[in-house]
C-alpha atoms as an extended CHARMM CRD file, in Angstrom:
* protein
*
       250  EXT
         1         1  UNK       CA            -67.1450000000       85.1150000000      126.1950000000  PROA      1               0.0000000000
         2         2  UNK       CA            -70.5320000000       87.4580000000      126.1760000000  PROA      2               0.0000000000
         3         3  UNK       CA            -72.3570000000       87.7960000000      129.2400000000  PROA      3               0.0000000000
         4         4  UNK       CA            -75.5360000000       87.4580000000      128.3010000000  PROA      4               0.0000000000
         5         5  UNK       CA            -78.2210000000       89.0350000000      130.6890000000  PROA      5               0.0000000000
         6         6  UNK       CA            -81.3050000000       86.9490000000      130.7340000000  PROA      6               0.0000000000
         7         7  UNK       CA            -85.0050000000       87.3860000000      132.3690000000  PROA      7               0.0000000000
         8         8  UNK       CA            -85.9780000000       85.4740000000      135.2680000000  PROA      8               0.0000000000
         9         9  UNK       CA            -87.8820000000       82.0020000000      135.3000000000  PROA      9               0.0000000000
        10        10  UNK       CA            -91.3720000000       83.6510000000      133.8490000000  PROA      10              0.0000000000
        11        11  UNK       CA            -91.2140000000       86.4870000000      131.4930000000  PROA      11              0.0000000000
        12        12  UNK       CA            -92.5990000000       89.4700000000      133.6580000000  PROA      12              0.0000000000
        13        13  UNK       CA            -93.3730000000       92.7900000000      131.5380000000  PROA      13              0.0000000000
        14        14  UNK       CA            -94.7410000000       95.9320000000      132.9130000000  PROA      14              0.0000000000
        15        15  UNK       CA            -98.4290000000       96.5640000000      132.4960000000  PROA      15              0.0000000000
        16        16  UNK       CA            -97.9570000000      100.1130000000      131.9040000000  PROA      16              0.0000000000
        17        17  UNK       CA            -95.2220000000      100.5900000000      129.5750000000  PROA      17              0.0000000000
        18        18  UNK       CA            -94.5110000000       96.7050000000      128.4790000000  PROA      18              0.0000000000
        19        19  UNK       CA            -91.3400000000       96.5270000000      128.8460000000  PROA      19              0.0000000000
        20        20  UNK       CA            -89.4340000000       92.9520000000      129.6560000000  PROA      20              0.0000000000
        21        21  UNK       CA            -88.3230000000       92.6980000000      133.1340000000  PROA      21              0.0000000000
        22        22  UNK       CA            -84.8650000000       91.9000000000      133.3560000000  PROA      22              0.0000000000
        23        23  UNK       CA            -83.1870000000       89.8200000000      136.5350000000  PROA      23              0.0000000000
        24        24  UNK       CA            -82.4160000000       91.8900000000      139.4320000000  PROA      24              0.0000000000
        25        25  UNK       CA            -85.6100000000       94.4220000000      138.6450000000  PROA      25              0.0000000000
        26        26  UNK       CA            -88.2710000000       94.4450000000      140.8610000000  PROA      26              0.0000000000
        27        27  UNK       CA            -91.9620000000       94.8380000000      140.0690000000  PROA      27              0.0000000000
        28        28  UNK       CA            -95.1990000000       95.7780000000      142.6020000000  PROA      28              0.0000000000
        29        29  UNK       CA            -98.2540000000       95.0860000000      142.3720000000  PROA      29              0.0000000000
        30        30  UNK       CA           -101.4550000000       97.5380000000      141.7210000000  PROA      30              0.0000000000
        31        31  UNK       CA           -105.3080000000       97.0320000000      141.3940000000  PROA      31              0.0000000000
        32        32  UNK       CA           -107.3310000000       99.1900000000      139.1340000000  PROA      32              0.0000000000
        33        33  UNK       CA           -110.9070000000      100.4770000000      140.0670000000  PROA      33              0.0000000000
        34        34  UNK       CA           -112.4050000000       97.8510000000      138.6670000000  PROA      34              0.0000000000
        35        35  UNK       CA           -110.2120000000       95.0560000000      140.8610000000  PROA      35              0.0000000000
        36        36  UNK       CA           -108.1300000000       93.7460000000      138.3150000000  PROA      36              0.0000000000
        37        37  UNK       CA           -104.2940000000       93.1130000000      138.9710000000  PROA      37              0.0000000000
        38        38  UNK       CA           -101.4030000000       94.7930000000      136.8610000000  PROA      38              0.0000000000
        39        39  UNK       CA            -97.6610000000       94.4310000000      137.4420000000  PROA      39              0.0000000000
        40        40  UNK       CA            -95.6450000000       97.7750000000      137.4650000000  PROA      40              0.0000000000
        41        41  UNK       CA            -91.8750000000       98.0790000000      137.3310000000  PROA      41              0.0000000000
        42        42  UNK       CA            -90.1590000000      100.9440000000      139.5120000000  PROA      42              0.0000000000
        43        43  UNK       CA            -90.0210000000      103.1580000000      136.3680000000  PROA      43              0.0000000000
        44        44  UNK       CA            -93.4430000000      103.3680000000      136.1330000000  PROA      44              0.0000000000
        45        45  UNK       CA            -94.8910000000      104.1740000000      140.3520000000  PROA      45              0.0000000000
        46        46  UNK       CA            -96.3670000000      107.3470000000      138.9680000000  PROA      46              0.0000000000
        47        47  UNK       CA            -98.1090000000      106.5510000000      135.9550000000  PROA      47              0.0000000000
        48        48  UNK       CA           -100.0650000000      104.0130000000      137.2780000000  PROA      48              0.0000000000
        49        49  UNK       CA           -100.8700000000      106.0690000000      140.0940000000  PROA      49              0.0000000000
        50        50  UNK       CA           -102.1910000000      108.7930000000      137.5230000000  PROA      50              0.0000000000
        51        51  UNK       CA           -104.6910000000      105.8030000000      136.1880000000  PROA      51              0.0000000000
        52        52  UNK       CA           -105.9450000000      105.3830000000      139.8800000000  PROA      52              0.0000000000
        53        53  UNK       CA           -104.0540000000      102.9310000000      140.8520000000  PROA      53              0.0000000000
        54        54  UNK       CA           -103.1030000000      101.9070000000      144.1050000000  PROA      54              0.0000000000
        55        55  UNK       CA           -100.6180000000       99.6860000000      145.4500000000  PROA      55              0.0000000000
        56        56  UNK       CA           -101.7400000000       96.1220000000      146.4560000000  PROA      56              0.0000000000
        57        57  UNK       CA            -99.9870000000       96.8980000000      149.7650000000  PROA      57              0.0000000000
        58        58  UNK       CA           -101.7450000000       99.5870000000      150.6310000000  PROA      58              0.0000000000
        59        59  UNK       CA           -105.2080000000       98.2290000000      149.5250000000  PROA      59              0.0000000000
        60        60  UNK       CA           -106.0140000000       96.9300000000      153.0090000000  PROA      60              0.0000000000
        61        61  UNK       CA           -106.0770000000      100.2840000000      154.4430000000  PROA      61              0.0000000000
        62        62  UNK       CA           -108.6480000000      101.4340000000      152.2210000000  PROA      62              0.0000000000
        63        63  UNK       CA           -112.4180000000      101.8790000000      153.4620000000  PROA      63              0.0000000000
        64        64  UNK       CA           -114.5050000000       99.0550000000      152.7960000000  PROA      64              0.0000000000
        65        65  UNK       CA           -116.7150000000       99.2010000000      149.6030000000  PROA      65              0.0000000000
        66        66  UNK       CA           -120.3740000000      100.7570000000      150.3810000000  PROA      66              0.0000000000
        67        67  UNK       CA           -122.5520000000       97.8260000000      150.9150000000  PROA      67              0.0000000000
        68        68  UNK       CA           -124.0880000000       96.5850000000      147.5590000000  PROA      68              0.0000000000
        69        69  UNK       CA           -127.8640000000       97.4150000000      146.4910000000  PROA      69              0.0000000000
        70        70  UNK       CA           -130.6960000000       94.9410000000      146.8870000000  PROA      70              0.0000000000
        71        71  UNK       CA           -129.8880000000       92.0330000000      143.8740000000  PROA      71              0.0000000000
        72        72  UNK       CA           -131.3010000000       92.9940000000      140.6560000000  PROA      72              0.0000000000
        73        73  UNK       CA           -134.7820000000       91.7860000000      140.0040000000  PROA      73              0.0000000000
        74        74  UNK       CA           -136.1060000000       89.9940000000      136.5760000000  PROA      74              0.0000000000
        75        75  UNK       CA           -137.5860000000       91.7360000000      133.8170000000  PROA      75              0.0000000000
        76        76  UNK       CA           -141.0160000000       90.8360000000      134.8250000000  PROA      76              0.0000000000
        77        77  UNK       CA           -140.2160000000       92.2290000000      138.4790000000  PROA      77              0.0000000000
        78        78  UNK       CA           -138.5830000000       95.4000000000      137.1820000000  PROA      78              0.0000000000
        79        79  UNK       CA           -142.1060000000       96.0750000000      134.9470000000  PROA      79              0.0000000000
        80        80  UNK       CA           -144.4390000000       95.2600000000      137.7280000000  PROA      80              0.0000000000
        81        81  UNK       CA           -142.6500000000       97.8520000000      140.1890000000  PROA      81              0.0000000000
        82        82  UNK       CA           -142.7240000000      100.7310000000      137.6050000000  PROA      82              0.0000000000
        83        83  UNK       CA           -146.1730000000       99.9250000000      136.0720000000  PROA      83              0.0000000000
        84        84  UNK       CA           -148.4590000000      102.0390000000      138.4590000000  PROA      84              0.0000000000
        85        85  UNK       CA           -152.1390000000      100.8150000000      139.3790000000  PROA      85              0.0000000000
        86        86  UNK       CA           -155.0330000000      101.4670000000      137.2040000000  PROA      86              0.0000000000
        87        87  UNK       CA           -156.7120000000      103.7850000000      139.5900000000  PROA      87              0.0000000000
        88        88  UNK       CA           -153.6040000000      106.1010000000      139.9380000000  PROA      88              0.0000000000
        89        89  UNK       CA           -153.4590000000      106.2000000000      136.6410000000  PROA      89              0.0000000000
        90        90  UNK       CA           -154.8050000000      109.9440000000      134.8700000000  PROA      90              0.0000000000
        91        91  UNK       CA           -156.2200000000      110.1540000000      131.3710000000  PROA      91              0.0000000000
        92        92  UNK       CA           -155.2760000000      113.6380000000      129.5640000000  PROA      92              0.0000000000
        93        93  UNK       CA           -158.7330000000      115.2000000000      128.1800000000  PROA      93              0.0000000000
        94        94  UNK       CA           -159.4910000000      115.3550000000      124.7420000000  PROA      94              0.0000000000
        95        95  UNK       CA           -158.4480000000      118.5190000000      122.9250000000  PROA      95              0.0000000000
        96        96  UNK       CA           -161.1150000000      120.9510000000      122.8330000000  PROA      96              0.0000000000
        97        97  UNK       CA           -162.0800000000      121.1980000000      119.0030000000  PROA      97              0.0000000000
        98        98  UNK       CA           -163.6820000000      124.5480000000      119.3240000000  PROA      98              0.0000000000
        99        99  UNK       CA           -160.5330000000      125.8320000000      121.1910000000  PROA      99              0.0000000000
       100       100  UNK       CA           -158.5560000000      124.4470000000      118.2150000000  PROA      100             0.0000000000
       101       101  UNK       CA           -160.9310000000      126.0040000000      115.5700000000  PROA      101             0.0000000000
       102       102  UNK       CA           -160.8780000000      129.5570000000      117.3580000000  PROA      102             0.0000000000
       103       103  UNK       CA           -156.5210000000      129.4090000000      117.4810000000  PROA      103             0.0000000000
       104       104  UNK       CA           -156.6090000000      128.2280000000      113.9420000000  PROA      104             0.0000000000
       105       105  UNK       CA           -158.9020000000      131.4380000000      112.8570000000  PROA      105             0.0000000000
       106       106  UNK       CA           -157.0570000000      133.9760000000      115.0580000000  PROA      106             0.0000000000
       107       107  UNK       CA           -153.3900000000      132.9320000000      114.0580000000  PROA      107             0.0000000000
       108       108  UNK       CA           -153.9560000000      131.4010000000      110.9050000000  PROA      108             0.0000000000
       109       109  UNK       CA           -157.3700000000      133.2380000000      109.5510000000  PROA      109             0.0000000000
       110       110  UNK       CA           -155.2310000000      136.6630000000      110.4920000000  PROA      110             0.0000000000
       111       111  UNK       CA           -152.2180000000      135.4170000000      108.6700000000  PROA      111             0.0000000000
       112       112  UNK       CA           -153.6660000000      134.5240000000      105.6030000000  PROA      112             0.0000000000
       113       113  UNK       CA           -155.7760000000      137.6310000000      105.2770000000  PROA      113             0.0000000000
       114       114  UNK       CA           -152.7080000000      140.0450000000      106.1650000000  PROA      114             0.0000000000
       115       115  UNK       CA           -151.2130000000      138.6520000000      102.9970000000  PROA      115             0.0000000000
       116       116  UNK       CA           -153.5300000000      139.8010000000       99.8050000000  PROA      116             0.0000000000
       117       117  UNK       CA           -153.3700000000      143.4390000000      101.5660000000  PROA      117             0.0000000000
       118       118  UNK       CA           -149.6850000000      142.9570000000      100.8850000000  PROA      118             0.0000000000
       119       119  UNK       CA           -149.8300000000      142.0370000000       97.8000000000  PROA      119             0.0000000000
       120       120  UNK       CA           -153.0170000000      144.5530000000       97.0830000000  PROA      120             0.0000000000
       121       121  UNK       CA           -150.2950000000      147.6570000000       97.7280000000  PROA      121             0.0000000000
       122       122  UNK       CA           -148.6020000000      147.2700000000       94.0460000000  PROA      122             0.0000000000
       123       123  UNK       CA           -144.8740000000      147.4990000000       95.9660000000  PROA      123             0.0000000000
       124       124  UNK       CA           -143.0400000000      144.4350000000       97.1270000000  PROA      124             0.0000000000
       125       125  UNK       CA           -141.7070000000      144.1380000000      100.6050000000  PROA      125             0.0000000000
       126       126  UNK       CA           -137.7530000000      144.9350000000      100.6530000000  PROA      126             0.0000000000
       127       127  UNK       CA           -135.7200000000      141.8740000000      100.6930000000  PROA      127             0.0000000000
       128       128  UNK       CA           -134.3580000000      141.4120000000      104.2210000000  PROA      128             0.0000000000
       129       129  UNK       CA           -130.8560000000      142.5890000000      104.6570000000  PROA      129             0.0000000000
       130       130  UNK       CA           -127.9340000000      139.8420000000      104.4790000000  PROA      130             0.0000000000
       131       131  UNK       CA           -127.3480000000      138.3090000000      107.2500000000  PROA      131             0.0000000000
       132       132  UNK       CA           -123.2150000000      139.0590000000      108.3190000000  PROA      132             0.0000000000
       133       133  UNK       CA           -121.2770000000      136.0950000000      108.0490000000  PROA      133             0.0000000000
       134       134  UNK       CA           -119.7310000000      135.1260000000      111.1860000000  PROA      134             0.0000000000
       135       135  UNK       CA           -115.4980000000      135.1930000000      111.2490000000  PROA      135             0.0000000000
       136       136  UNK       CA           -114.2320000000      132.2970000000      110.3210000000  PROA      136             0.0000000000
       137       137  UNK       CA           -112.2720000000      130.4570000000      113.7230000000  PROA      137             0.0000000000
       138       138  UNK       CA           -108.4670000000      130.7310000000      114.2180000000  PROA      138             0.0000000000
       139       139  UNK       CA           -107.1540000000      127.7500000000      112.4240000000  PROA      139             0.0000000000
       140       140  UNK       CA           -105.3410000000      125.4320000000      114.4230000000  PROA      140             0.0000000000
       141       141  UNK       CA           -101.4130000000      126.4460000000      115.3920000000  PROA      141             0.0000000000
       142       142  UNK       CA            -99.3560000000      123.8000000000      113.3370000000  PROA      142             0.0000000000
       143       143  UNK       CA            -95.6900000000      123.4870000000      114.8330000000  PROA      143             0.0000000000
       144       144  UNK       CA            -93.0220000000      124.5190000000      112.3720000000  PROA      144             0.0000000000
       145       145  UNK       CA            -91.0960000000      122.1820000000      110.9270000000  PROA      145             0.0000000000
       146       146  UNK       CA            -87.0290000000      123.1500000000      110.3220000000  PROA      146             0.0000000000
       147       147  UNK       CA            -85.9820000000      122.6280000000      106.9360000000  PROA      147             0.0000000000
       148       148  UNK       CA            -82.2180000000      122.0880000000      108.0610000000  PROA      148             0.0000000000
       149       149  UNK       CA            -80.5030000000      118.2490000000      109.0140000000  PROA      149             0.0000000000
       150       150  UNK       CA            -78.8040000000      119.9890000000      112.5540000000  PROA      150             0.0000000000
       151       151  UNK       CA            -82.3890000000      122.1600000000      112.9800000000  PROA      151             0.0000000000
       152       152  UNK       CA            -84.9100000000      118.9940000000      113.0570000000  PROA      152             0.0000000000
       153       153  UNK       CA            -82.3280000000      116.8630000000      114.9240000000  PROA      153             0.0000000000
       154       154  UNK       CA            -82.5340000000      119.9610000000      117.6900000000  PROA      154             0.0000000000
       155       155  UNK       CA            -85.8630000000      119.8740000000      117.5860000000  PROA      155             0.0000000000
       156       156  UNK       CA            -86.5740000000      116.3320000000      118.3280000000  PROA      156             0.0000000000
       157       157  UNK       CA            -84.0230000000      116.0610000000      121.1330000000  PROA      157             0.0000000000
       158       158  UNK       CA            -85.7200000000      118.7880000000      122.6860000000  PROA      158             0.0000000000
       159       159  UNK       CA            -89.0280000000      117.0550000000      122.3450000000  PROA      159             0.0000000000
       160       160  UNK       CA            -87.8620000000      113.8130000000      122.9650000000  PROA      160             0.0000000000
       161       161  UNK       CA            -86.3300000000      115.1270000000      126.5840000000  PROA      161             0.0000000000
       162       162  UNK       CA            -89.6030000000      116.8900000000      127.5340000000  PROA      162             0.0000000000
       163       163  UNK       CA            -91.8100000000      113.3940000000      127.2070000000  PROA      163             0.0000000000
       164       164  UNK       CA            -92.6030000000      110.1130000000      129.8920000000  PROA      164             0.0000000000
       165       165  UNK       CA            -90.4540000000      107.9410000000      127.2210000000  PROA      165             0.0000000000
       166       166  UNK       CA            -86.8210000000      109.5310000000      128.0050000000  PROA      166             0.0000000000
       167       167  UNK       CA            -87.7730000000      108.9150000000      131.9100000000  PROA      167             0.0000000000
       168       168  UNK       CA            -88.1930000000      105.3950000000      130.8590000000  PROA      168             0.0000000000
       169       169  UNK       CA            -84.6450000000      105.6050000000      128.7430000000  PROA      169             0.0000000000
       170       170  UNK       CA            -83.2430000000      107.1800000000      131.8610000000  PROA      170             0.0000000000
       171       171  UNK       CA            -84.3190000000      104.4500000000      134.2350000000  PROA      171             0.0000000000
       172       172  UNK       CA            -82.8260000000      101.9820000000      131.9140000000  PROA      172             0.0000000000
       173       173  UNK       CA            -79.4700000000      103.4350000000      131.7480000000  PROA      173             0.0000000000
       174       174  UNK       CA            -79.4670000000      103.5030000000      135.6020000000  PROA      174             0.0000000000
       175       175  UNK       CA            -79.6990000000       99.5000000000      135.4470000000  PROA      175             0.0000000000
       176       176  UNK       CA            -78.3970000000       98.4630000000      131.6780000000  PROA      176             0.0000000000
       177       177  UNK       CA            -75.5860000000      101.4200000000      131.6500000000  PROA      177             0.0000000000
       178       178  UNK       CA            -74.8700000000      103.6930000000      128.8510000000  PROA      178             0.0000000000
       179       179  UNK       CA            -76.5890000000      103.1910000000      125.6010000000  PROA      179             0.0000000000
       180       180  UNK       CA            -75.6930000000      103.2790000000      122.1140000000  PROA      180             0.0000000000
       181       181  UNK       CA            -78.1420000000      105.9050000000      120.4500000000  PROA      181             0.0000000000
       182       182  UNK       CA            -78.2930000000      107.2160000000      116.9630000000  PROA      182             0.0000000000
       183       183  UNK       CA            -80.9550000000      110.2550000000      115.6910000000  PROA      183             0.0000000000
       184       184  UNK       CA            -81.6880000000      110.8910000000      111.6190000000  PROA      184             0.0000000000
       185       185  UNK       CA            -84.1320000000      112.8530000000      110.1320000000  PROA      185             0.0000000000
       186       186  UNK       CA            -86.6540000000      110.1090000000      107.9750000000  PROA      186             0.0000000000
       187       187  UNK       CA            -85.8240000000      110.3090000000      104.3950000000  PROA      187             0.0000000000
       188       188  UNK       CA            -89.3490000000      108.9490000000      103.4870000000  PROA      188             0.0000000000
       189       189  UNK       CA            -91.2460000000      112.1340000000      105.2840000000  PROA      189             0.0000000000
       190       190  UNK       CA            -89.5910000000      115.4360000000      105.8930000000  PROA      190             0.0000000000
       191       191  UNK       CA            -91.7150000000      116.1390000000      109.3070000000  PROA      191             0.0000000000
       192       192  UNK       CA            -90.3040000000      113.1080000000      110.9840000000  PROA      192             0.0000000000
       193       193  UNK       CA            -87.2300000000      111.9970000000      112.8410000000  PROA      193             0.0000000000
       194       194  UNK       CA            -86.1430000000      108.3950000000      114.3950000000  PROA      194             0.0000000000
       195       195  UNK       CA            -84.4580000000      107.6910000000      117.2890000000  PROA      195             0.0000000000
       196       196  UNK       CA            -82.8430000000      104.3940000000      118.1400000000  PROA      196             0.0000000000
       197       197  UNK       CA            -81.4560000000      103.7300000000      121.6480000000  PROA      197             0.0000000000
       198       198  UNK       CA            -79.9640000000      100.1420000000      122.5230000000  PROA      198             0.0000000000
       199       199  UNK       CA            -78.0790000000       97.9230000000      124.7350000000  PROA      199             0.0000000000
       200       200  UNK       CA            -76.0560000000       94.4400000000      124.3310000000  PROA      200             0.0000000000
       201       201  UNK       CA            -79.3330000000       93.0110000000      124.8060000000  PROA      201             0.0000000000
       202       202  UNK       CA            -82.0370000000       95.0090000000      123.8340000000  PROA      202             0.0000000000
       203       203  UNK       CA            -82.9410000000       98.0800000000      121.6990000000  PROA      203             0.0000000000
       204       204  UNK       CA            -85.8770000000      100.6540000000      121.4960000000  PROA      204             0.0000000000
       205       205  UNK       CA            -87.0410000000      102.5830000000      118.1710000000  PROA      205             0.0000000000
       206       206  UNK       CA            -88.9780000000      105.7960000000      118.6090000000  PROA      206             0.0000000000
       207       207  UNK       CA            -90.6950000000      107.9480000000      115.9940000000  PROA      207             0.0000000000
       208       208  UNK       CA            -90.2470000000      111.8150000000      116.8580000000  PROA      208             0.0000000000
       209       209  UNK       CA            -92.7520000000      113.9030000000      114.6590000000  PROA      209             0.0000000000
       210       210  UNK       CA            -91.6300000000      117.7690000000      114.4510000000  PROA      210             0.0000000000
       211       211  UNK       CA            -95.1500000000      118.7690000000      113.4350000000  PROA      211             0.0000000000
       212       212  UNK       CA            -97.4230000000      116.9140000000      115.5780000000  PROA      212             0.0000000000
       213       213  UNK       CA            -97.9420000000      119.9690000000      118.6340000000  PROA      213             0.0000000000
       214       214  UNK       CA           -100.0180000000      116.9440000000      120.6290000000  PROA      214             0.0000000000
       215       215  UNK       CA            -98.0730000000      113.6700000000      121.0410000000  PROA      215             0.0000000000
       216       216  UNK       CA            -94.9120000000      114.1780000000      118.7850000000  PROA      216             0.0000000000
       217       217  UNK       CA            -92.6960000000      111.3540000000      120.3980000000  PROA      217             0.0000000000
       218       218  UNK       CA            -94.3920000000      107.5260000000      119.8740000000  PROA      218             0.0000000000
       219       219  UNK       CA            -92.2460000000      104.1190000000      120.4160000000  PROA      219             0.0000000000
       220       220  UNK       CA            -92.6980000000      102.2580000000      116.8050000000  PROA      220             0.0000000000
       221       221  UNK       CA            -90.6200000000       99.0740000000      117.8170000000  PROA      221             0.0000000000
       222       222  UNK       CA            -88.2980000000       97.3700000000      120.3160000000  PROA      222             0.0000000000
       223       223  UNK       CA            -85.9860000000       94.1070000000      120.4730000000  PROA      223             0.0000000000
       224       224  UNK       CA            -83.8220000000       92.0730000000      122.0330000000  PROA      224             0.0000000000
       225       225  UNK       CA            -80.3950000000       91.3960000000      119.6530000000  PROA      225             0.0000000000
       226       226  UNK       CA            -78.3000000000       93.8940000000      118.2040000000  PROA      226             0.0000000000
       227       227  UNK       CA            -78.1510000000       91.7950000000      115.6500000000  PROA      227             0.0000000000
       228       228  UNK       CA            -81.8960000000       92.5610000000      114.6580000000  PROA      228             0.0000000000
       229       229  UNK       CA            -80.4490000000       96.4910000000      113.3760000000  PROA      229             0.0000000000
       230       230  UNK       CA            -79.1330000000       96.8480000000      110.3330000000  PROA      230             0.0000000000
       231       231  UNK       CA            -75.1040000000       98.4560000000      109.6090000000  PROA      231             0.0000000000
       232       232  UNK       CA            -76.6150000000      101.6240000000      108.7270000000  PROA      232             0.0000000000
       233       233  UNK       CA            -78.6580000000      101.8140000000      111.6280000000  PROA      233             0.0000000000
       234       234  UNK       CA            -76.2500000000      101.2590000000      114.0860000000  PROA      234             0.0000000000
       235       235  UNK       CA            -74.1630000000      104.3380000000      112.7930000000  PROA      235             0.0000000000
       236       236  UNK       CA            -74.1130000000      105.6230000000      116.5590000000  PROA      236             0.0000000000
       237       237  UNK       CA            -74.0340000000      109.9300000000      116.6370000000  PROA      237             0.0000000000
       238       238  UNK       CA            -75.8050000000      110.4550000000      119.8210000000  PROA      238             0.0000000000
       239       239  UNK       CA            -75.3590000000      109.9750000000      123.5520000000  PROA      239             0.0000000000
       240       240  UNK       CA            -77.1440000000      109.8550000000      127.1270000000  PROA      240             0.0000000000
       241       241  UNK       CA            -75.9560000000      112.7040000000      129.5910000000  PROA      241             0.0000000000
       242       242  UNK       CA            -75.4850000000      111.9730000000      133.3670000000  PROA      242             0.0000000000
       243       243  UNK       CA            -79.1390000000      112.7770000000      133.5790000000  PROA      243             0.0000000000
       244       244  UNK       CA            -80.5620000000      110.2930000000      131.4510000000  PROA      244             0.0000000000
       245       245  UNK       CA            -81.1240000000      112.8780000000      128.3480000000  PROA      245             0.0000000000
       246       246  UNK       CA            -80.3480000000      112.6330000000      124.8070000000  PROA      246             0.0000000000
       247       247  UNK       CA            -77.7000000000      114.5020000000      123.3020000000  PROA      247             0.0000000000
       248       248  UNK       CA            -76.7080000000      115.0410000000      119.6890000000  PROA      248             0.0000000000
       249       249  UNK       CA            -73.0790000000      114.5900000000      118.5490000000  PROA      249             0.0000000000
       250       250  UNK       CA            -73.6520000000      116.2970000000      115.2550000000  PROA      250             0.0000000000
């Protein structure tokens, strides 16, 4: 008979990387800047703490908030308070129109007569020399992409074992046990591999792109049954080491 491993009374996921807590896992709570509440599973202490989190436990021995300003007031209030009396208040002069008149004939006059003396001396000005186009910018490093089967699978165990999702695989194998996992390149684009790791109980689908120098590895899609794979899917040729990582068996 299958032991089936079920959650607890609620279903309890992880605010940080939603995944289902199973029975026997524990979860602690954190507040956000803002106040609100999250739940975060033991896998996932130090991510929330990058956010700014802090535990719920600890929040007591924070320092108290700064006391809050004086209470907003109305529109009408807010208008009166920046609206400043009429005897502060300080008119700019009118422009001087003889001031205007004498800029106009010293800049303007002087221009306009400069230019029939120009055009009085019979010989055009010289064209102004071309101005030097500036070097174009180093275009953007794109990761190279193996052509070979065994050269892309390297490549995307490699990545896959430097980012926060094989911690997470790791921490599962700690309380699920040894996975099944199978890695293909995708026949549908020749940058990308996929990378399926499951249990009895549940399974997690992860899209590994061999070009993408930013954020290569991305989860697409996780379950519960085994059953939800398909035969050609579950064509196991990979493995967890003692360490949590992934490693090939081709």
């Amino acid at each position: 008979m299958k032991k089936e491993l079920r959650p607890v009374h609620d279903v309890v996921s992880c605010d940080v990387c939603g995944r289902t807590i199973l029975k026997g896992e524990r979860t602690e709570p954190y507040l956000a800047p803002g106040g609100e509440r999250y739940q975060v599973c033991d896998l996932c202490y130090g991510r929330a703490e990058h956010h700014g989190w802090i535990r719920e436990s600890a929040a007591e021995s924070m320092p108290a908030r700064a006391p809050r300003a004086e209470p907003r007031r109305g529109v009408l209030g807010r208008l009166r308070r920046r609206r400043p009396p009429q005897q502060n208040r300080v008119f700019a002069p009118a422009p001087d129109e003889a001031a205007l008149a004498e800029q106009e004939a010293r800049y303007g006059g002087a221009a306009d007569a400069v230019e029939p003396a120009e055009k009085e001396g019979g010989e055009p000005a010289p064209p102004p020399p071309p101005r030097e186009r500036p070097r174009p910018k180093d275009p953007r490093h794109v990761r190279a992409v193996p052509t070979t089967t065994v050269g892309k699978v390297e490549r995307a165990v490699d990545l896959f074992n430097g980012s926060d999702h094989q911690r997470t695989i790791a921490g599962l194998a700690r309380t699920l046990g040894q996975p099944w996992v199978r890695i293909r390149p995708d026949a549908d684009s020749s940058s990308e591999v996929s990378l399926i790791v499951a249990w009895e109980l549940s399974w997690y689908r992860f899209r590994i792109d061999l070009g993408d120098e930013d954020d290569p590895v991305a989860m697409l899609a996780k379950g519960e049954e085994m059953n939800e794979l398909d035969d050609d899917t579950r064509a196991w040729n990979a493995a967890l080491d003692a360490d949590g990582r992934v490693i090939s068996g081709e």
